[in-house]
C-alpha positions as CSV (number, residue, x, y, z in Angstrom):
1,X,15.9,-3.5,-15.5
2,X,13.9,-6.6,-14.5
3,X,13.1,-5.3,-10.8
4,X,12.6,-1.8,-12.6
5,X,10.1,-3.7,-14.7
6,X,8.4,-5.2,-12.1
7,X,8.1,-2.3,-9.6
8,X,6.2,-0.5,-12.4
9,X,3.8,-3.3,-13.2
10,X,3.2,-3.4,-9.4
11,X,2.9,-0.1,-9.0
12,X,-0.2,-0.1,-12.0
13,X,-1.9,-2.5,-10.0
14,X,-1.7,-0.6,-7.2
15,X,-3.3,2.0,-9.2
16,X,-6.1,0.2,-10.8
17,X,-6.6,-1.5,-7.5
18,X,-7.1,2.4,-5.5
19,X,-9.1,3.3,-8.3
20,X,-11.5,0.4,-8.0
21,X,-11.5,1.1,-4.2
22,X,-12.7,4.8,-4.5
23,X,-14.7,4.6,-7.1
24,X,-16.9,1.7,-5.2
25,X,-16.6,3.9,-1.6
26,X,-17.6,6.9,-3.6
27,X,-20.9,4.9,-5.4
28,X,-21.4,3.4,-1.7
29,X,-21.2,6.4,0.1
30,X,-23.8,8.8,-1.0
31,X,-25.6,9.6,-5.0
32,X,-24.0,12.8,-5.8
33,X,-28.0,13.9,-7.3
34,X,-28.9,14.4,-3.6
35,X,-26.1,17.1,-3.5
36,X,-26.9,18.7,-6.3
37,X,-30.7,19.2,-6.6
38,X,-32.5,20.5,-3.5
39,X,-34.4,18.2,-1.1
40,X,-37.6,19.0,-2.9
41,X,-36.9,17.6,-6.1
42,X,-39.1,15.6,-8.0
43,X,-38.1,11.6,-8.5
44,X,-38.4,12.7,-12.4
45,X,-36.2,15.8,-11.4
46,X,-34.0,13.3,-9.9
47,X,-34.1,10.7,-12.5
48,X,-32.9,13.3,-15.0
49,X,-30.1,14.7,-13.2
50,X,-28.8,11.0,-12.8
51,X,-29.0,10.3,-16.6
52,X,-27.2,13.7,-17.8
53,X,-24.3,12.6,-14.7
54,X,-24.5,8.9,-16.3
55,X,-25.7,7.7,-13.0
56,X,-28.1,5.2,-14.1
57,X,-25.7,3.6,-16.2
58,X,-24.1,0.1,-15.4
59,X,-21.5,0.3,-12.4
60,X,-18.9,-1.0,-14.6
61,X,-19.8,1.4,-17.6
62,X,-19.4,4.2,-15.2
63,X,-16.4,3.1,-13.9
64,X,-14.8,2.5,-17.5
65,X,-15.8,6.1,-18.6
66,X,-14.1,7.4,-15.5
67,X,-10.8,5.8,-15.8
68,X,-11.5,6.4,-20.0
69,X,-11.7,10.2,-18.8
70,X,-8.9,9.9,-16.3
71,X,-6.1,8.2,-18.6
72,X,-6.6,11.6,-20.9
73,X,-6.2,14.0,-17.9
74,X,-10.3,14.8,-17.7
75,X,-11.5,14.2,-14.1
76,X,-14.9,15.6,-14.3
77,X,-16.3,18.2,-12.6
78,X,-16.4,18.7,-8.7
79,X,-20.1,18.3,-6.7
80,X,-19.2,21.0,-4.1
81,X,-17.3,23.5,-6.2
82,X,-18.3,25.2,-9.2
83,X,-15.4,24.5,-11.0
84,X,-13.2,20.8,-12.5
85,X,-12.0,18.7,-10.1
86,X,-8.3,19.6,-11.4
87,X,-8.8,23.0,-10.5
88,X,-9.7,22.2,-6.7
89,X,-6.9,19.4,-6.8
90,X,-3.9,22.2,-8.1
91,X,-5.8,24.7,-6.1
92,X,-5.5,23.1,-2.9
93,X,-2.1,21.7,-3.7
94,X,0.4,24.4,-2.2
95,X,-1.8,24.3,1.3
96,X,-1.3,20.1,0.8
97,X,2.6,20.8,0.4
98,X,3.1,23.1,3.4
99,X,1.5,20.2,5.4
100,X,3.9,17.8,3.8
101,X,7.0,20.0,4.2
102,X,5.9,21.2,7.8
103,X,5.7,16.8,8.7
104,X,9.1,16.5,6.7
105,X,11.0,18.4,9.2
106,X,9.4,17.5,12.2
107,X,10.0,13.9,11.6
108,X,13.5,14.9,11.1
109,X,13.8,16.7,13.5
110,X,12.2,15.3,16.1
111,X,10.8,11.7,14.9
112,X,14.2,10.0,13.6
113,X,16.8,11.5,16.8
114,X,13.9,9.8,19.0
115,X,13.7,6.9,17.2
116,X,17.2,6.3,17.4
117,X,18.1,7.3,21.2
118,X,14.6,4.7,22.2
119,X,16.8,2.0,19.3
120,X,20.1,2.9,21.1
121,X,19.4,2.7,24.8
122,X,16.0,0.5,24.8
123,X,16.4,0.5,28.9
124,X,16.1,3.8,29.5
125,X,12.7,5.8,30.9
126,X,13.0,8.1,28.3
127,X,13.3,5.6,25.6
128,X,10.3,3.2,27.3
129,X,8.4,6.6,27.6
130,X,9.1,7.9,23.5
131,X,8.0,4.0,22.6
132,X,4.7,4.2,24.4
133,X,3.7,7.7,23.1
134,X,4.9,6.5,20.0
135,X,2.4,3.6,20.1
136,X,0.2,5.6,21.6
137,X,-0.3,8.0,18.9
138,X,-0.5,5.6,16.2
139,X,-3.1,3.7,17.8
140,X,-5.7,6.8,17.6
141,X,-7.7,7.8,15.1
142,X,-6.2,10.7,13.2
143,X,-9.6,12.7,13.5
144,X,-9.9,12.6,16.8
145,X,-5.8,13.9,17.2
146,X,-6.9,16.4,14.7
147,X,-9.3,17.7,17.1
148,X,-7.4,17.6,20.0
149,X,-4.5,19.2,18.1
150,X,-7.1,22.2,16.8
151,X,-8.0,22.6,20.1
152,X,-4.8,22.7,21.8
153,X,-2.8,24.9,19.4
154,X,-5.7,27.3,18.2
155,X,-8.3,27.7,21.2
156,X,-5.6,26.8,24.0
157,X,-2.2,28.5,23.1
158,X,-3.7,31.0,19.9
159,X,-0.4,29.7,18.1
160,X,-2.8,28.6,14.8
161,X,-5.9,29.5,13.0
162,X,-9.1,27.3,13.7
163,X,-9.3,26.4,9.9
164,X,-7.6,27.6,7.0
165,X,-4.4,29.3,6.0
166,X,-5.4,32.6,7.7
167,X,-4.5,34.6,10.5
168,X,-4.3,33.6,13.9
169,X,-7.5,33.8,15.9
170,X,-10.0,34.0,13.3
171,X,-12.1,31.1,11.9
């Protein structure tokens, strides 16, 4: 019960601790206003949108109402889509579990029997040759793999769409 305990405690730090860190990238990143209104808007224009968003309050009051909000299951409303940011979240959630069932069984699959052979026979080419593409591919930047993946698989072989869930060969 004690470890139980104390892997919940830690694990409420870790949330606090994520929240804190995107609320602050969010603030940091770019003042939702600019999204919203057009390019021409007026700094009074601008000054009201940021007081009905409670964007000219205190960093601190604005994070408090968030996680207020948050703790009772209210996330606010999305910037890009006309719509609460729960809906996008559950909307976008079956597309989110294909990906994480698809990665599931390739890792099986493939990632654990490599693993093991390169654990069990650390000599071999083949194992010296999974290590290093292992490393490898950990080493780059998952956008760039992205690319090269979208690139490969749709442009090169047809075998996925561009983007999306849809059919093969369109974007």
């Amino acid at each position: 019960i004690k470890t139980i305990v104390q892997r919940f405690l830690q694990m409420i730090v870790v949330m606090i601790v994520v929240t804190i860190l995107v609320f602050l990238m969010s603030y940091k990143i770019s003042n939702p206003v600019y999204l919203l209104l057009p390019q021409t808007a007026s700094p009074e224009q601008i000054a009201q949108a940021e007081e009905e968003l409670g964007l000219n309050k205190p960093l601190h009051i604005q994070y408090g109402i968030f996680l207020q909000n948050a703790i009772h299951g209210d996330f606010g409303n999305s910037y890009f889509y006309p719509q609460s940011a729960l809906n996008v979240i559950l909307e976008k959630m079956p597309a989110t579990m294909e990906l994480v069932l698809v990665t599931m069984v390739l890792t099986i699959l493939i990632g654990i029997p490599l693993g093991v052979f390169a654990g069990a026979y650390p000599k071999r080419l083949t194992s010296k040759t999974t290590m290093t593409l292992s490393i490898f591919g950990v080493s780059l930047p998952s956008f760039w793999v992205g690319m090269i993946m979208i690139y490969a698989f749709s442009l090169g072989l047809g075998w996925t769409p561009v983007s999306g869930r849809g059919e093969v060969g369109t974007i």
